[in-house]
C-alpha positions as CSV (number, residue, x, y, z in Angstrom):
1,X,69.6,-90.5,-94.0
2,X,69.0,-87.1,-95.9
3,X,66.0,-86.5,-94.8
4,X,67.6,-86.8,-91.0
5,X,70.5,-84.6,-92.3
6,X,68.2,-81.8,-93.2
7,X,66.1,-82.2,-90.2
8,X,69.2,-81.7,-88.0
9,X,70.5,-78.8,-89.9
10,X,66.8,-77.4,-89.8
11,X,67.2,-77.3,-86.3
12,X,70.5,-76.3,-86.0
13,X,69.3,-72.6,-87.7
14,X,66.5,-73.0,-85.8
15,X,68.7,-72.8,-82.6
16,X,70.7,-70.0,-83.9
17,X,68.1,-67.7,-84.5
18,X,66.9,-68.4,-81.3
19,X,70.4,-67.8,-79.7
20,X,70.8,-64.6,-81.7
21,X,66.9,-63.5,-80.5
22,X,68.4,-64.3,-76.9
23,X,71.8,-62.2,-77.0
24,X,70.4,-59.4,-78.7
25,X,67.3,-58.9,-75.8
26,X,70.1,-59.4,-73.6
27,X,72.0,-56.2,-75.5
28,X,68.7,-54.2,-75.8
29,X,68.1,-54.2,-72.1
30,X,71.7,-53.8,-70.9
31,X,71.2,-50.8,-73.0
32,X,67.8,-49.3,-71.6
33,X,69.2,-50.1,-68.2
34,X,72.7,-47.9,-69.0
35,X,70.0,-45.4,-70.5
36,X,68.5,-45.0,-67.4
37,X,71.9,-44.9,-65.3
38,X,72.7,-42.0,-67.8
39,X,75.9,-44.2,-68.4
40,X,75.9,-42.8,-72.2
41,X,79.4,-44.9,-73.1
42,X,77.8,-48.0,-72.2
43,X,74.0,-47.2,-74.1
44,X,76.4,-46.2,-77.4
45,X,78.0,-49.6,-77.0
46,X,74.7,-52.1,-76.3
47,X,72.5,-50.3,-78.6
48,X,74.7,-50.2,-81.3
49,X,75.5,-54.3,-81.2
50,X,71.9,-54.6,-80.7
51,X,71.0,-52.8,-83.8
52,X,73.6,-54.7,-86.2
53,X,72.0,-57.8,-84.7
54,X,68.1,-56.7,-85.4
55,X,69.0,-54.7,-88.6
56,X,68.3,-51.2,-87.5
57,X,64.5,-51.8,-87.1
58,X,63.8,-50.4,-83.6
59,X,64.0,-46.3,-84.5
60,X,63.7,-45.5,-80.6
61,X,66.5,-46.9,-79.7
62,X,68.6,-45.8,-83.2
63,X,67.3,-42.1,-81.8
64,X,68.3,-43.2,-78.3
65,X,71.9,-44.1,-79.7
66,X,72.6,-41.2,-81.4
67,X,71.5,-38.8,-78.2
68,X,73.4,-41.1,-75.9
69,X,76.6,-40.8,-78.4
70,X,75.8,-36.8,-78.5
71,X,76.6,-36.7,-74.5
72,X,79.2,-39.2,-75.0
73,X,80.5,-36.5,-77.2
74,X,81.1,-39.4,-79.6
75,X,80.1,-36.9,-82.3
76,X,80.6,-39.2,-85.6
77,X,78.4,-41.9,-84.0
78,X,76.2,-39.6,-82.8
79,X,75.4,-38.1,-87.0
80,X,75.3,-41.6,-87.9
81,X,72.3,-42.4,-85.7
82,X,70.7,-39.3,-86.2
83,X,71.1,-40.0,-90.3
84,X,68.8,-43.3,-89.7
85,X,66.3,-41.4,-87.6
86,X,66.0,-38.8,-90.3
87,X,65.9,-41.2,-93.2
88,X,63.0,-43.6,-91.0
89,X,61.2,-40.2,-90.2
90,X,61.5,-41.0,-86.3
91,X,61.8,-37.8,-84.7
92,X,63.2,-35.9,-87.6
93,X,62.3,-32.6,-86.0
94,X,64.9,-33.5,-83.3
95,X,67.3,-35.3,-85.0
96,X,68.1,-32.6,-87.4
97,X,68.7,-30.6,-84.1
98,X,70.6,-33.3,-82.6
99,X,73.2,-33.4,-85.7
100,X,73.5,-30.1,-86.3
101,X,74.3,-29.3,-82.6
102,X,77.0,-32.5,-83.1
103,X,78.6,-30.9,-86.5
104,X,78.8,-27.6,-84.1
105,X,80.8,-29.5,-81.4
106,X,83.1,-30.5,-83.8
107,X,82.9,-27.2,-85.7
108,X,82.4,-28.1,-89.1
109,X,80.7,-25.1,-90.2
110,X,79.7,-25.9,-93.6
111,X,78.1,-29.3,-92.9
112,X,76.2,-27.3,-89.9
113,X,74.7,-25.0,-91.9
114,X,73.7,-27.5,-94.5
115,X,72.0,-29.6,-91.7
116,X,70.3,-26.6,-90.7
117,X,68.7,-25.8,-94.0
118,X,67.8,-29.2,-95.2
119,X,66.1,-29.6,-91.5
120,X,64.6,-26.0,-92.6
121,X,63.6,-27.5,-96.0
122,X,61.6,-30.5,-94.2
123,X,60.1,-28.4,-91.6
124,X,60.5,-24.6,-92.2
125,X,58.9,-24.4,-88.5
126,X,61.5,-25.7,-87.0
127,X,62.5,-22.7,-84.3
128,X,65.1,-24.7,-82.1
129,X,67.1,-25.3,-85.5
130,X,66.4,-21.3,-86.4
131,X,68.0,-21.1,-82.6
132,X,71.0,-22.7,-83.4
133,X,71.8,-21.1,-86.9
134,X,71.5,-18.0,-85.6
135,X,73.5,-17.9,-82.2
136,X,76.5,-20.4,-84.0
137,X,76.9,-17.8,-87.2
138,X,76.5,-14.9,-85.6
139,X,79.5,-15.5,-83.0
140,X,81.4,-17.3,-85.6
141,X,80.7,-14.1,-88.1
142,X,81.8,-11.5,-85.2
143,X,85.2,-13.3,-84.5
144,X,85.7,-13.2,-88.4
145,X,84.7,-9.7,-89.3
146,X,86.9,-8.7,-85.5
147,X,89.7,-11.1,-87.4
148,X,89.6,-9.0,-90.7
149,X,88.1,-12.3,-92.4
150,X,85.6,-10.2,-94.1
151,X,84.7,-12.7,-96.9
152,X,84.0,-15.2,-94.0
153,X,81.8,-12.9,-91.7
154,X,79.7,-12.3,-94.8
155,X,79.2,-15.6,-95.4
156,X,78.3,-16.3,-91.8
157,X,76.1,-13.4,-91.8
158,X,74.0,-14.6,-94.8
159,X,73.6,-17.8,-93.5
160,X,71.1,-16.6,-91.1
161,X,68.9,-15.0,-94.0
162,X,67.2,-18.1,-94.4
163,X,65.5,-18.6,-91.0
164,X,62.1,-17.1,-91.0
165,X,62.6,-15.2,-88.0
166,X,62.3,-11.8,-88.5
167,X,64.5,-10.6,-85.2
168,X,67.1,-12.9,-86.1
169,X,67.0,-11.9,-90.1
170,X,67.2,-7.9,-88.7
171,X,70.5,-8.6,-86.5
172,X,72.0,-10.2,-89.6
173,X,71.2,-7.4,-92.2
174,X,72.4,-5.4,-89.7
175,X,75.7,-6.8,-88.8
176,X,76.4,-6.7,-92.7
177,X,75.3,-3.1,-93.4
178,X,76.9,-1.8,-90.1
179,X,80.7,-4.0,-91.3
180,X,80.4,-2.9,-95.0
181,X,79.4,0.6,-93.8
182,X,82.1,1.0,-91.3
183,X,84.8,-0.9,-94.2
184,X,83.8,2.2,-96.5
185,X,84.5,5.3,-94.1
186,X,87.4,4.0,-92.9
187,X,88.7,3.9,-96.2
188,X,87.4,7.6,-97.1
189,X,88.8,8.6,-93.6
190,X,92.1,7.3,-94.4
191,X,92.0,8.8,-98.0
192,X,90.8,12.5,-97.5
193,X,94.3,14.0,-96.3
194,X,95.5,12.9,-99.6
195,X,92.3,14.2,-101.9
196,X,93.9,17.7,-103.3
197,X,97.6,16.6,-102.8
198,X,97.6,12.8,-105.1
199,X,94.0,13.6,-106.4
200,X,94.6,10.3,-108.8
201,X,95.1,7.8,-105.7
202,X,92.2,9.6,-103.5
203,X,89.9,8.5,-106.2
204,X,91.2,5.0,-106.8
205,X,90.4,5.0,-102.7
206,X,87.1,6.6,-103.1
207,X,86.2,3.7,-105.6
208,X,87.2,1.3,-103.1
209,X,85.4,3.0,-100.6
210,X,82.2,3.3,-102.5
211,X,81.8,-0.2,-103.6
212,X,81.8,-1.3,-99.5
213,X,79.0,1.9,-99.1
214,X,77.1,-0.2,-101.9
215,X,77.5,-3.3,-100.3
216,X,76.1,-1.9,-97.3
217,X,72.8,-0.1,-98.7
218,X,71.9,-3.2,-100.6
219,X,71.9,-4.5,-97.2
220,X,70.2,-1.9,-95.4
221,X,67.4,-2.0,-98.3
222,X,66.6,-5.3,-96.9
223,X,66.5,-4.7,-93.7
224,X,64.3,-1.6,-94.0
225,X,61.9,-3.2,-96.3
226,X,61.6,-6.4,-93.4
227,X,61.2,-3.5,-90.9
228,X,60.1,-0.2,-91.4
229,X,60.9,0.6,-87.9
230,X,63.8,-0.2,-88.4
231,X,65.6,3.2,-87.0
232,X,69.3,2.8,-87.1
233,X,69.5,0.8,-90.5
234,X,67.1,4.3,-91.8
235,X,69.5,6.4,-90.5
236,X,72.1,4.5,-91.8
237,X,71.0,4.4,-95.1
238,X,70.2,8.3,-95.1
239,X,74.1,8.6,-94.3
240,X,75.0,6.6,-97.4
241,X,72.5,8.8,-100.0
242,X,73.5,11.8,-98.5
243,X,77.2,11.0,-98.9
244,X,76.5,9.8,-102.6
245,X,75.1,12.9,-103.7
């Protein structure tokens, strides 16, 4: 009688796994087919209960997923998916892209950035990322610095200093140099009807003013020793000595 008992439970798992093998076939090509119907909603939903069911084995699909959730603009599924691609190896090139551009949709500019560079750490070739750092912090560092936000733009400005591209790196040095630059005559400008009158104030200002002029020239150093052609950061930086001596 045992022996019959464990016979029929044998082949009641037997039949399970079998029924399980069926249903999650079923779910894989219900979700190619809604792949190829660009019916992103419905790929997000198959592939992910197809996954769960074969334990997240088939990296294709897990990087199918996460590009379907992308343009289902199902952004938190869609850095999930891309995690597992990453952390497989499947496509990592593109699926660091693929979450980055995701944290951008929802904004989240420090976990962009962070994406970026750790993409940038695996593969420091890696131009579309480059791409995507560069044209997110620059317009997110212009609407700061045009905000005031100085502190922010900075920030946002720097970020792009770690992309090899030396066009890109240029336009960053020079969007610092050009706002610390501009910070520190505007404070002189303001200052110099009160230099003989409240000479004690104009020089408190001038301190002010100076230590934006120095932020700028460390700035325009680097951008003149990346590019010696570099014309307007020269003449830039000519303006600043002259005004220091």
């Amino acid at each position: 009688m045992k022996k019959i008992i464990l016979l029929l439970a044998f082949c009641l798992s037997v039949g399970n796994l079998f029924a399980q093998d069926a249903n999650a076939d079923k779910l894989r090509e219900e979700g190619d087919a809604a792949m190829t119907a660009k019916n992103y909603p419905e790929v997000v939903a198959k592939y992910s209960e197809y996954l769960k069911l074969t334990n997240y084995e088939d990296e294709s699909r897990i990087f199918n997923c996460a590009f379907a959730a992308y343009n289902a603009k199902k952004y938190d599924d869609a850095i999930k998916f891309y995690d597992m691609a990453i952390q497989k190896g499947y496509k990592a090139d593109d699926a660091y892209v693929g979450k980055a551009m995701s944290l951008r949709s929802q904004d989240k500019a420090a976990d962009f950035t962070a994406t970026v560079e750790a993409g940038l750490q695996a593969n420091a070739q890696n131009e579309n990322l480059e791409k995507l750092l560069y044209a997110y912090c620059m317009k997110k560092g212009q609407a700061a610095q045009k905000a005031g936000k100085t502190e922010e733009a900075e920030e946002l400005f720097k970020d792009v200093l770690v992309v090899s591209n030396a066009k890109y790196k240029g336009n960053a040095l020079y969007s610092l140099n050009v706002m610390f630059y501009n910070a520190g005559a505007k404070i002189l400008l303001n200052a110099n009807p009160i230099a003989t009158s409240d000479p004690d104030k104009y020089a408190a200002e001038k301190k002010k003013a100076d230590a934006q002029m120095a932020k700028a020239k460390g700035y325009l150093e680097q951008a003149v020793a990346l590019n010696a052609a570099d014309a307007n950061s020269k003449k830039i930086l000519d303006a600043i000595n002259a005004a220091a001596k």
